[in-house]
C-alpha positions as CSV (number, residue, x, y, z in Angstrom):
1,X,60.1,-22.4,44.2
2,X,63.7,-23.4,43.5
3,X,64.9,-20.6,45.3
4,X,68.1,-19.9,43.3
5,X,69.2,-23.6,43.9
6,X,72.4,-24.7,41.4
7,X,71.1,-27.2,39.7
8,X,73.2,-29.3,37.3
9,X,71.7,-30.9,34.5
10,X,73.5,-33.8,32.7
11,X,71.7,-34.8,29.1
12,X,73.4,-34.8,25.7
13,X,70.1,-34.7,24.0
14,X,70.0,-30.9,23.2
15,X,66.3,-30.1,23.3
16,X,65.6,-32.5,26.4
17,X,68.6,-30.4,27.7
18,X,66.9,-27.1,26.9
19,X,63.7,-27.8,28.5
20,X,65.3,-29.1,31.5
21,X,67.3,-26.1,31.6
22,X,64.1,-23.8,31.1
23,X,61.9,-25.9,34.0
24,X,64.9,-25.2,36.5
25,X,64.9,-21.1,35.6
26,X,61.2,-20.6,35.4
27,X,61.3,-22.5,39.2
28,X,63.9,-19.6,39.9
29,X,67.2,-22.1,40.1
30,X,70.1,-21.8,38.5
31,X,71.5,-24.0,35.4
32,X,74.2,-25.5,36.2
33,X,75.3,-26.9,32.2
34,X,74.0,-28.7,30.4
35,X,76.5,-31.1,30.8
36,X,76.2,-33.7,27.3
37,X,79.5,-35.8,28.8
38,X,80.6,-37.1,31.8
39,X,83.6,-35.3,31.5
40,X,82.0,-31.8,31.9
41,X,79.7,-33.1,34.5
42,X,82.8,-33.8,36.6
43,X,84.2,-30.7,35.6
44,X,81.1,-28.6,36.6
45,X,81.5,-30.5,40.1
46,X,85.2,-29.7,40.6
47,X,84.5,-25.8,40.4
48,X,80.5,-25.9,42.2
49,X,78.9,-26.3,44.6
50,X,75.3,-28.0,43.8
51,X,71.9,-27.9,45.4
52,X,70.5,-30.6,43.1
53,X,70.8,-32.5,40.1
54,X,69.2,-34.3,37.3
55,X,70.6,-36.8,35.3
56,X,70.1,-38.4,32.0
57,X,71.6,-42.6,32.7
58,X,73.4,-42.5,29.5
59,X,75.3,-39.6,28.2
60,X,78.1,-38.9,25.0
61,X,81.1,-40.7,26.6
62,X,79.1,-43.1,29.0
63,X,77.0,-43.9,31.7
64,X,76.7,-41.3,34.4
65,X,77.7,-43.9,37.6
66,X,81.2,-41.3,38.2
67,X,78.6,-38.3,38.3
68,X,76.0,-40.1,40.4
69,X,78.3,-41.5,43.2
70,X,80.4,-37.6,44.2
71,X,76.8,-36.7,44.1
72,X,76.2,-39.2,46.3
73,X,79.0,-38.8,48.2
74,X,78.3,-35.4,48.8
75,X,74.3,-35.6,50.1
76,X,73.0,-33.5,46.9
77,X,69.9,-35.0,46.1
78,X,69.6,-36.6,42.5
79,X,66.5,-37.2,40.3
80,X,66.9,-39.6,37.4
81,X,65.9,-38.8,34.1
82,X,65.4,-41.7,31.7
83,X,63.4,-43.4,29.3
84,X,65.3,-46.3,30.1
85,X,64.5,-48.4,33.1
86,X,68.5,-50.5,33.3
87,X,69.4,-47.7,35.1
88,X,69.2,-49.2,38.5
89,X,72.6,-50.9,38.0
90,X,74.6,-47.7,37.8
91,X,75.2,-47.7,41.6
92,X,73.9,-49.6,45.0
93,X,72.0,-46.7,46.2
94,X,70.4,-45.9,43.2
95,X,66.9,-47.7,43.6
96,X,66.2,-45.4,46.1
97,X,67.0,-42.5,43.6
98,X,63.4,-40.8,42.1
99,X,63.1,-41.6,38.4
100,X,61.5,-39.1,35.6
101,X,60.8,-40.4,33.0
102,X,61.6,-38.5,29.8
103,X,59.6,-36.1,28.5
104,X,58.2,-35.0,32.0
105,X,60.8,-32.6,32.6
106,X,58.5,-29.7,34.5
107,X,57.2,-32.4,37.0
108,X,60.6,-32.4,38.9
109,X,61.6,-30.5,41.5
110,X,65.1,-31.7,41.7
111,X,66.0,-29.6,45.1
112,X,63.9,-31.7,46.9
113,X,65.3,-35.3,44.8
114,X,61.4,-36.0,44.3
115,X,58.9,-35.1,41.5
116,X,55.9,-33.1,42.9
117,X,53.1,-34.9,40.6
118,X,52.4,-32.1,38.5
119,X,52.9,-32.0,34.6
């Protein structure tokens, strides 16, 4: 389905992060992280180029606005993961972002920045 899309992941919860991971390779994508920080996130986007992402609101050393704007900024479509629904103030364009909510992580297809309604 994914098609060997890069997709990053940012979440610094490590088995929300490992089932994300494992819904993007059995789609046929490719991980791109876990990234648990901002930092690495920013790192992963220096040295990639991305098909998609999805991204946890708040992760080890803050919230995720820095990530979600270069996405931005670059057209790579974003789904928001989040048990939390604040996140709508990380950035103007972001209540037009899809939202999934934790613990639905194989209803995303995050190359197409929707969910596809299956869980």
């Amino acid at each position: 389905m994914l098609g060997d899309a890069s997709i990053l992941i940012c979440e610094d919860e490590p088995f929300i992060a490992m089932d994300l991971a494992m819904s993007v390779e059995e789609a046929g994508g490719r991980v791109l992280g876990p990234a648990a920080s901002i930092r690495e996130a920013m790192e992963i986007l220096r040295f990639n180029k991305l098909t998609g992402a999805i991204l946890d609101v708040n992760l080890a050393d803050g919230v995720i606005t820095p990530v979600v704007e270069q996405l931005l900024e670059r057209s790579v479509p974003v789904v928001i993961q989040t048990g939390r629904p604040s996140f709508r103030a990380l950035h103007p364009e972001s209540g037009r972002l899809p939202v999934l909510q934790a613990g639905c992580a194989r209803a995303a297809d995050p190359r197409a920045g929707r969910s596809n309604g299956k869980g």
